[in-house]
C-alpha positions in Angstrom: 43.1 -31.3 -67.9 43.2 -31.2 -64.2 40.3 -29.4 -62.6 41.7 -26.5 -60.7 40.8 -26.0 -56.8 37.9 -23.0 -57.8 36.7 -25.8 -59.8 36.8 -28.1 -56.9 35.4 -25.6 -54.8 32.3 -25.3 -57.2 32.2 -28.8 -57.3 31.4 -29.8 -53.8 29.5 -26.3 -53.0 26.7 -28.0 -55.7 25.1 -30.3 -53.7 28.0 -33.4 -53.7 29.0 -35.3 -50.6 31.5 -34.3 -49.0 33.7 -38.0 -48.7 32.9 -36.8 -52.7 34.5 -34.1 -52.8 37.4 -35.5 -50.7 38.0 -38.3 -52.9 38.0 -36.2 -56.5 41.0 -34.3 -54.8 42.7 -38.0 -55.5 42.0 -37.1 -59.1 39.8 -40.7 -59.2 37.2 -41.2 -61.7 33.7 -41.9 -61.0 34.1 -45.4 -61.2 36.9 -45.5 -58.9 35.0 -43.6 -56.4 32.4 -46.2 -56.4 34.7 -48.9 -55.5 36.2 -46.8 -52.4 32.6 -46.4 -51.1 31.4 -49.8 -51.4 34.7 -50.7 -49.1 33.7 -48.1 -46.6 30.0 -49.8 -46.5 32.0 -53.1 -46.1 34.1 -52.4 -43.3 30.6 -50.8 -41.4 28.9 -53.9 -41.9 31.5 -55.7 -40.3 31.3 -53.2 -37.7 27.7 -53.6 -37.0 27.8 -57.7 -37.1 30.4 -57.4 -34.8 28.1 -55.0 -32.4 25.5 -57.4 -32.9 27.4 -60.6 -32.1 28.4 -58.7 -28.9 25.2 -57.8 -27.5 23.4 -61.1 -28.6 27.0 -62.5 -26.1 25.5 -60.4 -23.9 22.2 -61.5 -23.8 23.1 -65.2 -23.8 25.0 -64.1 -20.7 21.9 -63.0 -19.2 19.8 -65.7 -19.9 22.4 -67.8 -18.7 22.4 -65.6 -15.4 19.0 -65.8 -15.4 18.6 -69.2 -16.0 21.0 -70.0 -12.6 19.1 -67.8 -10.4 18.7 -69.1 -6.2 15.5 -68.4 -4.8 15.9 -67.6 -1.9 12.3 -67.8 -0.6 10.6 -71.0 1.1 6.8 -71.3 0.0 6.4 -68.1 -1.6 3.1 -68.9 -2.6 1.5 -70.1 0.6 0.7 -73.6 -0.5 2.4 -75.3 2.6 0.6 -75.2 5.4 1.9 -76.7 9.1 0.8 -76.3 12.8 2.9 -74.2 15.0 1.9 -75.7 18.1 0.8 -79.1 19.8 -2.4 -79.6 19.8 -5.7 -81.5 19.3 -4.9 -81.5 15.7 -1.3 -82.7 16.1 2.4 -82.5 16.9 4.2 -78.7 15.7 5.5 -79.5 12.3 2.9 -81.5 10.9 1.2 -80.9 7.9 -2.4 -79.3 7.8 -4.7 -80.0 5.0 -5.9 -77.5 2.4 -8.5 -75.1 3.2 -8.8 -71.7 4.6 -7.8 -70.3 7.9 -6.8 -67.8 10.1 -3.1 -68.5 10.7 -0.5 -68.2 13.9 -0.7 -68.8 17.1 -3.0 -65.9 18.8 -6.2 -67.4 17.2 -6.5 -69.9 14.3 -9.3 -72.1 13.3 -8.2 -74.9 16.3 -9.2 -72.0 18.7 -12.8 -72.1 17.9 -12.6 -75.8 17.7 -11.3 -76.0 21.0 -7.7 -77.3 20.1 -4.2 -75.3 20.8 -2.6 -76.4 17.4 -2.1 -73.3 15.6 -1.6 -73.1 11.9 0.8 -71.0 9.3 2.6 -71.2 6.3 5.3 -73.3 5.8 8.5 -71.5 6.5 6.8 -67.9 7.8 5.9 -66.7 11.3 3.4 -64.5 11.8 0.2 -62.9 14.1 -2.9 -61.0 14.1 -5.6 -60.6 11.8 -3.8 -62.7 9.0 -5.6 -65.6 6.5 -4.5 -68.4 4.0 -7.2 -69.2 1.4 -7.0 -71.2 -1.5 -8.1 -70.4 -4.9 -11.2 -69.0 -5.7 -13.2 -69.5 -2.3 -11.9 -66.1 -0.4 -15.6 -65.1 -1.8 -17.5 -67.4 -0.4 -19.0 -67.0 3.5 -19.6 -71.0 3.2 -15.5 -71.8 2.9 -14.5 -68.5 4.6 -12.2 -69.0 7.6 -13.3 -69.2 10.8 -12.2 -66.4 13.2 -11.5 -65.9 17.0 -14.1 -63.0 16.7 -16.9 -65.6 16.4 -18.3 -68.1 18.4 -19.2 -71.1 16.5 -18.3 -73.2 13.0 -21.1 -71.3 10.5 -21.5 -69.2 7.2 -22.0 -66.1 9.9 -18.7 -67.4 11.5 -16.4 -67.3 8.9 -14.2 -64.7 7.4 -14.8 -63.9 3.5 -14.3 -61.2 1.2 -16.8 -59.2 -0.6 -17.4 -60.8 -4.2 -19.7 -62.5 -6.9 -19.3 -66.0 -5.7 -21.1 -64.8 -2.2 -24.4 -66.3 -1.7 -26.1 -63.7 -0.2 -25.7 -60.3 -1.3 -23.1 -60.7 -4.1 -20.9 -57.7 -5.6 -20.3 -57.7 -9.2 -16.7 -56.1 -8.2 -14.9 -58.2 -10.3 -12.7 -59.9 -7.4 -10.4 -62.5 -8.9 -9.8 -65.2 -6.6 -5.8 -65.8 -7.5 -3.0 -63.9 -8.5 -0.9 -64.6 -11.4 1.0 -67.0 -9.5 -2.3 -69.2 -8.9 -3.3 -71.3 -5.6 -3.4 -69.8 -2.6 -2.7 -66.6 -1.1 -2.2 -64.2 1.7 -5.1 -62.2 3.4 -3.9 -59.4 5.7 -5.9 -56.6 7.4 -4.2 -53.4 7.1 -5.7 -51.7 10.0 -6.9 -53.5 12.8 -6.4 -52.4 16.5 -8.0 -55.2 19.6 -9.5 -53.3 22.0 -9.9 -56.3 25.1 -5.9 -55.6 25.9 -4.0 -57.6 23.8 -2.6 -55.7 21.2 -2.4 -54.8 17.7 -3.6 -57.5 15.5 -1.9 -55.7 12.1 1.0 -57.3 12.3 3.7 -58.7 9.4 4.3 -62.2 8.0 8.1 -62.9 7.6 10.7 -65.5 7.0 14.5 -65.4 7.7 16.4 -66.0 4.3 19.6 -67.4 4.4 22.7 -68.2 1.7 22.8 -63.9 0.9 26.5 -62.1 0.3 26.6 -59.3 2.6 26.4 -56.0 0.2 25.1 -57.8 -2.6 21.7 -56.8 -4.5 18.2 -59.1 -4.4 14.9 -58.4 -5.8 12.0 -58.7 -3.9 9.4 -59.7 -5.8 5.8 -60.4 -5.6 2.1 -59.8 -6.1 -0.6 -57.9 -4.2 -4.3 -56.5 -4.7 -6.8 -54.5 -2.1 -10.0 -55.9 -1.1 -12.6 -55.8 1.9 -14.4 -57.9 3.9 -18.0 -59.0 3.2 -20.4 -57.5 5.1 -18.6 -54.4 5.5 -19.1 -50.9 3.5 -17.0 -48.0 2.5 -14.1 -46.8 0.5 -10.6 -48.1 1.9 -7.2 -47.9 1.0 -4.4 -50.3 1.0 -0.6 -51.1 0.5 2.2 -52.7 1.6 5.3 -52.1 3.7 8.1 -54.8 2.9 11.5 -55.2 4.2 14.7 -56.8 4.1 17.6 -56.1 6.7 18.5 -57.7 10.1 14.8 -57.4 12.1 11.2 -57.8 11.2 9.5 -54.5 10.0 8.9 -52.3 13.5 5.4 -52.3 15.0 3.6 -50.6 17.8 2.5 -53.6 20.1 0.0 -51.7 22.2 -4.0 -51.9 22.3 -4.8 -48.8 20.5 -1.6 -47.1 19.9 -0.7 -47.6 16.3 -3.6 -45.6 14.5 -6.9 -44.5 14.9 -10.3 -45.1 12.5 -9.4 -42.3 10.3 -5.7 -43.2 9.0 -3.5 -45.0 8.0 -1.2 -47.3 10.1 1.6 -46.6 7.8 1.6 -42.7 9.5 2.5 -43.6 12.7 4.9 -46.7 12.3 8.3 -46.3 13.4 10.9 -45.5 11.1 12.6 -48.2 8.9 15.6 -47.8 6.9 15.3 -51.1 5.6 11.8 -51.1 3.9 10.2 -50.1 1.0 6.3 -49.1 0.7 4.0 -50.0 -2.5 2.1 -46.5 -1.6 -1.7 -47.1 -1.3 -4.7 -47.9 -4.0 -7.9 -46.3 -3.2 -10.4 -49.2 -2.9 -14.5 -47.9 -4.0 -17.0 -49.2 -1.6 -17.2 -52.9 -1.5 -14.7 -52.7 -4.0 -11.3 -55.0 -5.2 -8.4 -53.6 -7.4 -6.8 -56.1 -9.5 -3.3 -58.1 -8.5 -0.4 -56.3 -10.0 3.1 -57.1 -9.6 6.1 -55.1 -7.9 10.0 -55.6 -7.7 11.8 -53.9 -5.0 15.2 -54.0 -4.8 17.7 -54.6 -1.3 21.5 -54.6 -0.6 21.8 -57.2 2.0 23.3 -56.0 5.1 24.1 -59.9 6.5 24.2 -63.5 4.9 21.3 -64.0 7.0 18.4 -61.5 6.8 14.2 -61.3 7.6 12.2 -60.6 4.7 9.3 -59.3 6.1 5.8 -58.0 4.9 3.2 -55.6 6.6 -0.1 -54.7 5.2 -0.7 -50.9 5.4 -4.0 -48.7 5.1 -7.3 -47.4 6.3 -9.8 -46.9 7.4 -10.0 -49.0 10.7 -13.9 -49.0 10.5 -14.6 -50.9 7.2 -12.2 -52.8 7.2 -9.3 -52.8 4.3 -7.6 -55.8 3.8 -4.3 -56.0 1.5 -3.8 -59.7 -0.4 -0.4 -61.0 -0.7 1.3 -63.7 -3.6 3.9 -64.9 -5.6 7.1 -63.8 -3.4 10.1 -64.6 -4.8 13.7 -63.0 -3.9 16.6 -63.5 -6.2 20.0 -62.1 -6.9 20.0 -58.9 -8.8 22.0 -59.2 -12.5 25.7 -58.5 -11.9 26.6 -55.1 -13.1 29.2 -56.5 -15.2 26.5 -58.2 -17.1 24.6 -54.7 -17.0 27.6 -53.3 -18.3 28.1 -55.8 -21.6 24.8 -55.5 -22.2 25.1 -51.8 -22.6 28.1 -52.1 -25.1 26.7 -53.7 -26.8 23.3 -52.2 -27.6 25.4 -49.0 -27.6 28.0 -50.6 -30.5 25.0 -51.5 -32.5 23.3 -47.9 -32.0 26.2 -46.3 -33.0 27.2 -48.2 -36.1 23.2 -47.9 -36.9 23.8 -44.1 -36.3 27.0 -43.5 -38.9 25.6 -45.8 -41.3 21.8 -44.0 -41.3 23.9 -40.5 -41.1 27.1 -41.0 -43.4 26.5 -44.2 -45.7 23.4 -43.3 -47.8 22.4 -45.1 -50.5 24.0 -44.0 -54.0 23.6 -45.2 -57.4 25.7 -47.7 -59.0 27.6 -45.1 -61.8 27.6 -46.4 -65.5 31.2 -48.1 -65.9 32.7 -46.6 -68.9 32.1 -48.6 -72.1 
């Protein structure tokens, strides 16, 4: 005898599902029921392999994107280095050996030696109170740079950083000698003013990129730590200003005009759309903070823009220097690869979602003998 609808009502009010309840209005028997669930688990599967094959198209699209990526940088890791000028160590252009040095054309290593050749990075320009050292000898006075604030070619001479591998006076502050990107790297004081009338000497490294699409996105990418000189004292703080548009980051170019020995350079810089700051890491006396990585990103302006760094901080009195590696700028994923990507984690989520919330698992009912 047919059930009646009161008896229907009872039915699903006691606990049964309500696809259940939906199906018995069919007048189909348990076994029937059974069959007409295990279809609706079929076609869900087929939903969620089809959400999967999507977003693992949309990964390979990404790797594939990734894989094809331009760099955009030229020696991004400082292991280049070339003189700038003519000199007693050779025609501008030429190659310099490896070692340490204080870099561009306002006082480098051939300064003290008497010669006019001065020496950068492959591919940058830059100023100032600004070094290249190799791996694992930035804490050592016997292969620190020599500076134009010395007078002659010794340990006392040279430029160094405070560390365990000094020979007198060592700090246990556990100062690793290369970033994550190994060899050399960048040393950049963050606050240094010349008093004798030329100038600030905390000026930025840069290098004009080429090849961008005008309104396009690029990451900036690179490494950094904060660490001070040996033979000086005190807590510091450091950080980085980097941008990317049509100039080099704006300066103040006069003796004593940027900052004073109490803050930051960054307060008094002028503005700059273009630029992004790391914010500052508080440095302990004698201290180093370890290399960590950052990824800004820029909408080029131009198909010819400066990428340019400045070290930021303070005191002026200790000093704080900011370290500099690994730079790297490449195209930002399309957001049409963004978008698959998104479909197709959000396809698999949602077929996940119906089949955890709707499609629990029931028990096989005895077929009728």
């Amino acid at each position: 005898m047919a059930a009646s609808r009161a008896e229907l009502a009872f039915e699903c009010s006691a606990g049964s599902r309500r696809r259940d309840c939906a199906l018995r209005h069919f007048r189909l028997s348990p076994q029937q029921i059974f069959f007409v669930q295990r279809g609706f688990r079929g076609l869900i599967m087929m939903g969620i392999k089809r959400a999967a094959l999507a977003a693992m198209a949309a990964f390979t699209i990404a790797g594939s994107a990734q894989a094809a990526l331009v760099e955009y940088v030229q020696n991004g890791g400082f292991e280049n280095l070339s003189l700038i000028n003519s000199g007693t160590w050779g025609a501008a252009g030429s190659s310099v050996a490896a070692g340490n040095y204080q870099i561009g054309d306002l006082s480098d290593q051939g300064a003290i030696l008497g010669g006019t050749g001065g020496v950068t990075p492959t591919g940058w320009s830059t100023s100032g109170y600004n070094f290249v050292f190799q791996a694992n000898t930035a804490d050592s006075a016997a292969t620190g740079a020599l500076t134009n604030f010395s007078g002659g070619t010794g340990p006392d001479d040279r430029f160094s950083l405070n560390g365990p591998g000094q020979a007198v006076n060592p700090v246990n502050n556990g100062f690793v000698g290369e970033s994550p990107a190994g060899g050399a790297f960048l040393v950049m004081d963050s606050n240094l003013v010349d008093t004798s009338g030329i100038g600030n000497l905390t000026l930025p490294i840069s290098q004009q990129l080429t090849g961008l699409t005008a309104g396009n996105m690029y990451k900036v990418s690179f490494y950094w730590a904060a660490a001070q000189q040996y033979g000086f004292t005190g807590e510091t703080f450091e950080g980085f200003r980097v941008g990317l548009g049509d100039s080099v980051i704006p300066t103040n170019s006069g003796p004593n005009e940027q900052f004073d020995d109490t803050e930051a350079n960054i307060e008094n810089l002028p503005a700059c759309s273009f630029c992004r700051d790391t914010g500052f890491v508080v440095n302990p006396d004698q201290g180093f903070t370890d290399w960590q990585k950052v990824d800004f990103y820029f909408t080029a302006s131009n198909s010819t823009q400066v990428l340019s760094f400045l070290a930021t901080g303070g005191p002026q009195g200790q000093p704080p220097f900011s370290l500099l590696d690994g730079i790297s700028v490449t195209d930002a994923p399309e957001p049409a690869t963004w978008a698959m990507m998104l479909i197709g984690f959000g396809a698999v989520g949602g077929a996940l979602r119906r089949r955890g919330g709707k499609l629990l698992p029931t028990q096989r009912p005895a077929l009728a003998a």
